[in-house]
C-alpha positions in Angstrom: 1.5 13.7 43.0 2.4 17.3 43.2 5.7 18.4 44.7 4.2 19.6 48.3 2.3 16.4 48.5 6.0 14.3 47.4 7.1 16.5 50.3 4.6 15.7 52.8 5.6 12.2 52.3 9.2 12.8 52.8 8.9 14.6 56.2 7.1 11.6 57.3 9.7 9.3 56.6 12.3 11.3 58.1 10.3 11.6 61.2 9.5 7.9 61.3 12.9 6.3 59.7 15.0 8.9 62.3 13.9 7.3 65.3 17.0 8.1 67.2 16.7 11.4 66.2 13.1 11.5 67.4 13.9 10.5 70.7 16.3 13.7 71.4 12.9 16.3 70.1 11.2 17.5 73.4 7.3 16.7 73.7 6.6 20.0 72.8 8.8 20.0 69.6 7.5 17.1 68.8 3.6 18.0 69.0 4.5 21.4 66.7 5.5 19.3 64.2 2.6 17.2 63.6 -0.1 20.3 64.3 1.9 21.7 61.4 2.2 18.5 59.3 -1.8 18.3 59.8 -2.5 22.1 58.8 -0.5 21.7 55.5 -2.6 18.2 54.6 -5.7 20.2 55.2 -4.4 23.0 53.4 -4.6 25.8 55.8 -1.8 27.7 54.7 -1.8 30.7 57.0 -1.7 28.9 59.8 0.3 27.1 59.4 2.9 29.8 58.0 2.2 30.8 61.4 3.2 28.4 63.3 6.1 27.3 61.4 7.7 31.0 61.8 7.1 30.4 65.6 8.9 27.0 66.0 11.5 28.4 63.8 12.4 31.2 65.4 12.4 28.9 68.9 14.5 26.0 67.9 18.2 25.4 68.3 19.8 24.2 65.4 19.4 20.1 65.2 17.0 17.5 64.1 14.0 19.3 65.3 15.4 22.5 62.8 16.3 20.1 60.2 12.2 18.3 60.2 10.9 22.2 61.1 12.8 24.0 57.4 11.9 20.4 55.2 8.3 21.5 56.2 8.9 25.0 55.8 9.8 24.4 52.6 7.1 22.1 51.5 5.1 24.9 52.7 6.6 27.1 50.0 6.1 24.1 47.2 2.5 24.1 48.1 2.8 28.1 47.5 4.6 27.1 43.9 7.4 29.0 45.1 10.6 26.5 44.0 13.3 28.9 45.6 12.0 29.4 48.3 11.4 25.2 49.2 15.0 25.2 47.9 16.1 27.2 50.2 14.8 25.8 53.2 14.8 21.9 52.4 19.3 23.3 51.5 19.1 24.6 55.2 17.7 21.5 56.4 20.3 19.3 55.2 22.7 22.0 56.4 22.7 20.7 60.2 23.7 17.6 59.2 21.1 16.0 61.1 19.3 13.0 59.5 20.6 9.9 59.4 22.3 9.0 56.1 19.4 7.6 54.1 17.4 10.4 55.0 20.0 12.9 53.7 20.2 10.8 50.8 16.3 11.1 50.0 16.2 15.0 51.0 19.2 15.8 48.8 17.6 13.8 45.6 14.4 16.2 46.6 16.6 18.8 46.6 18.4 18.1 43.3 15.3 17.4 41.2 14.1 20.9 42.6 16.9 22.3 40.7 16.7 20.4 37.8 12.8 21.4 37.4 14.2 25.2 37.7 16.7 24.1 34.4 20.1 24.4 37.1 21.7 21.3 36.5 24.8 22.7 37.8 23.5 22.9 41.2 21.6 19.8 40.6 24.6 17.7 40.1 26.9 19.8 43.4 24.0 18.8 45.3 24.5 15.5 45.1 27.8 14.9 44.0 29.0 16.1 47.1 26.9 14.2 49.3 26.7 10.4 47.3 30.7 9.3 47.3 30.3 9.9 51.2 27.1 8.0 51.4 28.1 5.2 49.9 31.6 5.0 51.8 28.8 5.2 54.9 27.5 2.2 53.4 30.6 0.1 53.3 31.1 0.9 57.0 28.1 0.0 58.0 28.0 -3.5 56.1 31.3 -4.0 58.0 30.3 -3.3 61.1 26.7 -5.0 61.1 27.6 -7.9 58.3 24.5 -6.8 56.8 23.9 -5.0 52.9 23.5 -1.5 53.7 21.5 0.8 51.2 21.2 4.5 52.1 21.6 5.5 48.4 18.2 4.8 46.3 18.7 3.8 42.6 16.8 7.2 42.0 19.3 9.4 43.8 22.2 8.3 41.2 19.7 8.6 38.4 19.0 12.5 39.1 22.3 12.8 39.3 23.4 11.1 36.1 20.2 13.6 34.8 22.3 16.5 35.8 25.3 15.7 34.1 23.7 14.6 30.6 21.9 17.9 30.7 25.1 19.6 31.0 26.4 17.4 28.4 29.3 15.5 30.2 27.9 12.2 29.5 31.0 11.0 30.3 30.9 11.2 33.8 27.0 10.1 34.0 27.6 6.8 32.7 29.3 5.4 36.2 26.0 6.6 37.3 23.3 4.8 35.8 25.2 2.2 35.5 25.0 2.0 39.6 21.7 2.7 39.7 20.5 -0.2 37.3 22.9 -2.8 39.4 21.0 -1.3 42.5 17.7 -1.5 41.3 18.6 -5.4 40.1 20.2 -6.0 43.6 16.3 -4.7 44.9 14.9 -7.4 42.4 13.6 -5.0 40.8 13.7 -4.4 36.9 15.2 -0.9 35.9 13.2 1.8 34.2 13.4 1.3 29.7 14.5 5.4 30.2 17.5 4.4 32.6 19.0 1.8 29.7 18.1 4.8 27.1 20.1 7.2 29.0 23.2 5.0 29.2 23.0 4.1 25.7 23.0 7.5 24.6 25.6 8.4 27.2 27.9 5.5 25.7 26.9 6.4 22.1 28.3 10.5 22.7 31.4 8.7 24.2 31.9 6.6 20.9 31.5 3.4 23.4 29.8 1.8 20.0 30.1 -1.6 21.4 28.4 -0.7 25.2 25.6 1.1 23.2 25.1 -1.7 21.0 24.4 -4.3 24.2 22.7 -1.3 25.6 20.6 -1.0 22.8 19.7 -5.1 22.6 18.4 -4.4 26.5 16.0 -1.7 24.9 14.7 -3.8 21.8 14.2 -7.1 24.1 11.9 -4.0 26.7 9.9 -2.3 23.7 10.6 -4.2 20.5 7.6 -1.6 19.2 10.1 1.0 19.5 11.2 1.6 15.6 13.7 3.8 16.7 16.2 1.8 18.9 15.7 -0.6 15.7 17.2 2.4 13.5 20.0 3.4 16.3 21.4 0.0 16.6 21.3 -0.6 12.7 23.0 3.5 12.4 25.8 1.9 14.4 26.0 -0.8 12.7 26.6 1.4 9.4 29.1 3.8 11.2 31.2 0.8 11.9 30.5 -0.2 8.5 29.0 -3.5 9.6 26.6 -3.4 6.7 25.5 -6.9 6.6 24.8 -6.8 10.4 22.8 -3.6 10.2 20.5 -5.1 7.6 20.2 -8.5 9.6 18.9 -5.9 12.5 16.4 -4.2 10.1 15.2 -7.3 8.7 14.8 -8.7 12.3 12.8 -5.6 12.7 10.9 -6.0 9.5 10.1 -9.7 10.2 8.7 -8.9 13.5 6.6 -5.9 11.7 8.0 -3.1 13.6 9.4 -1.1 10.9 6.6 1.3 9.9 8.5 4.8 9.3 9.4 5.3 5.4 13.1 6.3 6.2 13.7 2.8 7.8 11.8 1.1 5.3 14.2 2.9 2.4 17.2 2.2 4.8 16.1 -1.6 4.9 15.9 -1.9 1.1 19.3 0.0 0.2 21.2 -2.3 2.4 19.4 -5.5 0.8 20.7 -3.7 -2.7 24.1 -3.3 -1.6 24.4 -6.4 0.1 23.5 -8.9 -3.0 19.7 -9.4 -2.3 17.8 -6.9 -4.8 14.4 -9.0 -5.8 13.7 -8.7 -2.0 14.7 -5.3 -1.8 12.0 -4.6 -4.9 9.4 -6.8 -3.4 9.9 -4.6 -0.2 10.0 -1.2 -1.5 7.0 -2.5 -4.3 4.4 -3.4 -1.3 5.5 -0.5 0.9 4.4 1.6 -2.5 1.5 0.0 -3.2 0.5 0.8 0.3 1.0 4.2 0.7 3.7 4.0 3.4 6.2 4.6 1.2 5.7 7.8 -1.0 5.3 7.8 -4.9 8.4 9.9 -5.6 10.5 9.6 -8.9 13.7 9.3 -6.0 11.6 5.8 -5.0 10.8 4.5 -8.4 14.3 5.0 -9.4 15.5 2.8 -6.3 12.7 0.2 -7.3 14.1 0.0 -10.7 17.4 -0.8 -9.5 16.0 -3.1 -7.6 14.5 -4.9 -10.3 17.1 -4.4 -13.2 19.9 -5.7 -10.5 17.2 -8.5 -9.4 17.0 -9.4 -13.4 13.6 -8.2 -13.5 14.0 -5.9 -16.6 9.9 -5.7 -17.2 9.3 -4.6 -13.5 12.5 -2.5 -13.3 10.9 -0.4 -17.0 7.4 -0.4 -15.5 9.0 1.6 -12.6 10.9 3.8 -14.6 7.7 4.5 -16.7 6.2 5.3 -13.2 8.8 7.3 -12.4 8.9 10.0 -15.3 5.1 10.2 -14.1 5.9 11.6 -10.9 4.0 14.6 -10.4 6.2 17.6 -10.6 9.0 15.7 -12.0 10.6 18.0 -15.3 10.3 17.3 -18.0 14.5 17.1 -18.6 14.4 14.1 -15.9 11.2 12.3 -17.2 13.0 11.9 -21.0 16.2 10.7 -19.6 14.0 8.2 -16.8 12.4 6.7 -20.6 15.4 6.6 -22.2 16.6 4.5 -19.5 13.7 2.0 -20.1 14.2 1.8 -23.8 17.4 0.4 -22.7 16.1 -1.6 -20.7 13.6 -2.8 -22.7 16.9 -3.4 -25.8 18.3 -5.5 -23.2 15.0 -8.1 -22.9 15.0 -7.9 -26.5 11.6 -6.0 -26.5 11.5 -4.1 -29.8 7.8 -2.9 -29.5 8.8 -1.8 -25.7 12.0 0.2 -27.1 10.0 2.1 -29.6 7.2 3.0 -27.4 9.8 4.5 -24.5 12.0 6.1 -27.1 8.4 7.7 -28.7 7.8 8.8 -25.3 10.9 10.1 -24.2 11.6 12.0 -27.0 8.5 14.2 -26.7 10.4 15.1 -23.3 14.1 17.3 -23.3 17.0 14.9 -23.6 20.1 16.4 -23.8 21.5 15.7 -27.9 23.8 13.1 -26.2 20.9 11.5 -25.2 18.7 12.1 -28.1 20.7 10.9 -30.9 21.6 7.7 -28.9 18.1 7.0 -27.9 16.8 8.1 -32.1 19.8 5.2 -33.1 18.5 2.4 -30.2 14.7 3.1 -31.9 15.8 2.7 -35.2 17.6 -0.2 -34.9 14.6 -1.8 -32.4 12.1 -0.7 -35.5 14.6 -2.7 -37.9 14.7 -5.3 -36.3 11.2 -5.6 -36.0 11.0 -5.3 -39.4 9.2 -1.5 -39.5 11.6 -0.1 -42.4 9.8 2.9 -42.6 9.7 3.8 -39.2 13.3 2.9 -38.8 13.9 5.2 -41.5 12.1 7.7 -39.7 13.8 7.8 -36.5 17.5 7.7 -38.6 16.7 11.1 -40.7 15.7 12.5 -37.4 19.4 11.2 -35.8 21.0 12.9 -39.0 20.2 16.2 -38.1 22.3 16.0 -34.8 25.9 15.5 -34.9 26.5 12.8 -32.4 24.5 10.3 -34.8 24.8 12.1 -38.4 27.2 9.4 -39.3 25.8 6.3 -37.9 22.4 7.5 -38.7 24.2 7.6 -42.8 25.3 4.2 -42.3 21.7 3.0 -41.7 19.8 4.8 -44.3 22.4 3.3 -47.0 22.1 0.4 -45.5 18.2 -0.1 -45.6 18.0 1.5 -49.4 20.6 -1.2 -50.3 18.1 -3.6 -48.6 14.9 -2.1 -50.2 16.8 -2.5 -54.0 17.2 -5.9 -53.7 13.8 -6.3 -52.4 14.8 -7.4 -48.7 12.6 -6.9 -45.7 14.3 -4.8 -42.9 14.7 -7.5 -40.0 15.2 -10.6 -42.5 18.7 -11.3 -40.8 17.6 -10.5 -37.3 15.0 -12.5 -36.5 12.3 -9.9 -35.8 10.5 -11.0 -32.9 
């Protein structure tokens, strides 16, 4: 509905809900009003400009003024001139002439007017000087009838609570929305998802961690779709450093198959690492790989491999790290360190073949000589034990030439000559598997 039409549709329900009022407009007033409320449904703006400038100019200030400007300035809506319908709808509330539940339905009209033009200042004086009093009115009333009075619509504290978050004083919006969502439950009515976001983030920018938390369950129970209130209520969780609930929110999530965003899936499976559950973690961040939802990034395959190595799944976790030092784009400083890491890996399961082929591969890659003569030492000894003397041999003359090894590297090849004198296979004492 455009704003001159919303408009329309006010004047009407001043005129008909300000009976009393009504009663004290002369006949002739009266049948001014409705020629001109006809001329702006049919759209004939001139004259009716005209005849609005006439009753204007006749009328004593009162509710005949107040119904002949809140026409006026839908008049100047239908024109798409906002300061102008300002204007006019501000002097209509200005003789204090409707009754209070039309004054509180003018001055929201009013208020959203000024929010549309980005002046939440005025916004919120517009209606923060008329709502305290309103609602007093309504106390009166119930005590003098006996009977609920409700002049102030749920909507009226909403645009209000608007203007204050835009001005960042979330502070003073939350009393607000918290109003209007009792109101709009009193109606039997359900409030709107975006009235429960705005108090949630009001309480969240006041540090009220525990208010945005139940806030937040409010949310999930309304659109459980939403990945995002899933991630704020799990973010809280973390800056409260209730790690095991954040993951039991995710996880929730995840069962229900609302996580689909990458960053929640990675969130999901650092917290199942830190908390003690790393094969699920891997199966996680394995399938969201496999899928394409996650993205192949050396950063990823690292994480699955400590998934796996911490899960005990030292063939998976050196799988990962061989996918890893694949990673497009990846240097080529990182990709020999990633396949040292899986030789060492692959030491650990007792994998001999597994070691040399990583330690081959990695050392065609740049390893800093820390890294180089400790990986040429872990290939020798794998190749010994696997009873491959020469190729042990090999990898040891390559570890004397750097100085972190030289010595160790000595100790070997005197070792394995003493070996090949007496005629012994390299591996006899180990077992070779």
């Amino acid at each position: 509905m455009r704003p001159w039409c919303a408009a329309l549709w006010l004047f009407l329900a001043l005129l008909s809900a300000g009976a009393a009022q009504a009663s004290t407009l002369s006949p002739a007033t009266y049948e001014n009003l409705n020629d001109i409320q006809t001329l702006l449904a049919e759209e004939n703006w001139a004259e009716a400009r005209e005849e609005l400038d006439e009753l204007l100019e006749d009328l004593q200030p009162g509710f005949g003024k107040a119904l002949a400007l809140q026409l006026s300035g839908q008049y100047w809506l239908a024109q798409e001139n906002n300061a102008k319908a300002i204007a006019e709808f501000e002097q209509a509330l200005a003789q204090n002439a409707f009754a209070p539940a039309q004054e509180s339905g003018m001055a929201t009209n009013v208020a959203q007017l000024y929010l549309a033009e980005q002046q939440a200042k005025k916004a919120q004086q517009t209606l923060e000087q008329r709502l305290p009093k309103l609602i007093q009115a309504e106390l009166a009333e119930q005590q003098k009838t006996g009977k609920s009075a409700q002049f102030v619509q749920p909507m009226a504290m909403i645009t209000l609570a608007t203007a204050y978050q835009l001005q960042e004083n979330y502070a003073s919006s939350i009393n607000w929305v918290e109003q209007a969502i009792e109101r709009r439950q009193q109606l039997g009515k359900s409030p709107q998802e975006n009235w429960w976001r705005m108090l949630m983030v009001a309480q969240y920018r006041e540090n009220q961690w525990q208010n945005a938390l139940r806030s937040l369950d409010v949310l999930i129970a309304l659109a459980p779709e939403k990945e995002s209130y899933w991630q704020q209520q799990a973010g809280i969780y973390q800056q409260q450093n209730q790690a095991a609930k954040a993951l039991t929110v995710l996880e929730t999530a995840y069962a229900g198959g609302y996580l689909k965003q990458t960053q929640s899936l990675l969130l999901l499976v650092q917290l199942q690492i830190n908390q003690g559950l790393p094969e699920r973690a891997g199966r996680i961040l394995a399938q969201g790989i496999q899928s394409g939802v996650i993205e192949q990034t050396e950063r990823n395959w690292r994480l699955l491999a400590t998934a796996w190595q911490q899960g005990r799944e030292r063939a998976q976790a050196i799988q990962a790290l061989q996918q890893a030092s694949q990673t497009p784009g990846i240097n080529a400083k990182d990709s020999g360190e990633l396949l040292y890491r899986a030789a060492q890996l692959a030491m650990q399961d007792g994998d001999h073949q597994a070691v040399i082929d990583n330690a081959k591969a990695a050392l065609e890659k740049e390893l800093s000589d820390k890294s180089r003569a400790q990986l040429l030492l872990l290939a020798g000894g794998s190749a010994f034990q696997a009873g491959m003397g020469n190729e042990a041999s090999a990898f040891f003359r390559q570890a004397l030439k750097l100085p972190q090894s030289a010595g160790t590297a000595r100790q070997w090849l005197d070792y394995i000559a003493s070996m090949d004198e007496y005629g012994m296979a390299p591996g006899s004492f180990a077992g070779a598997k």
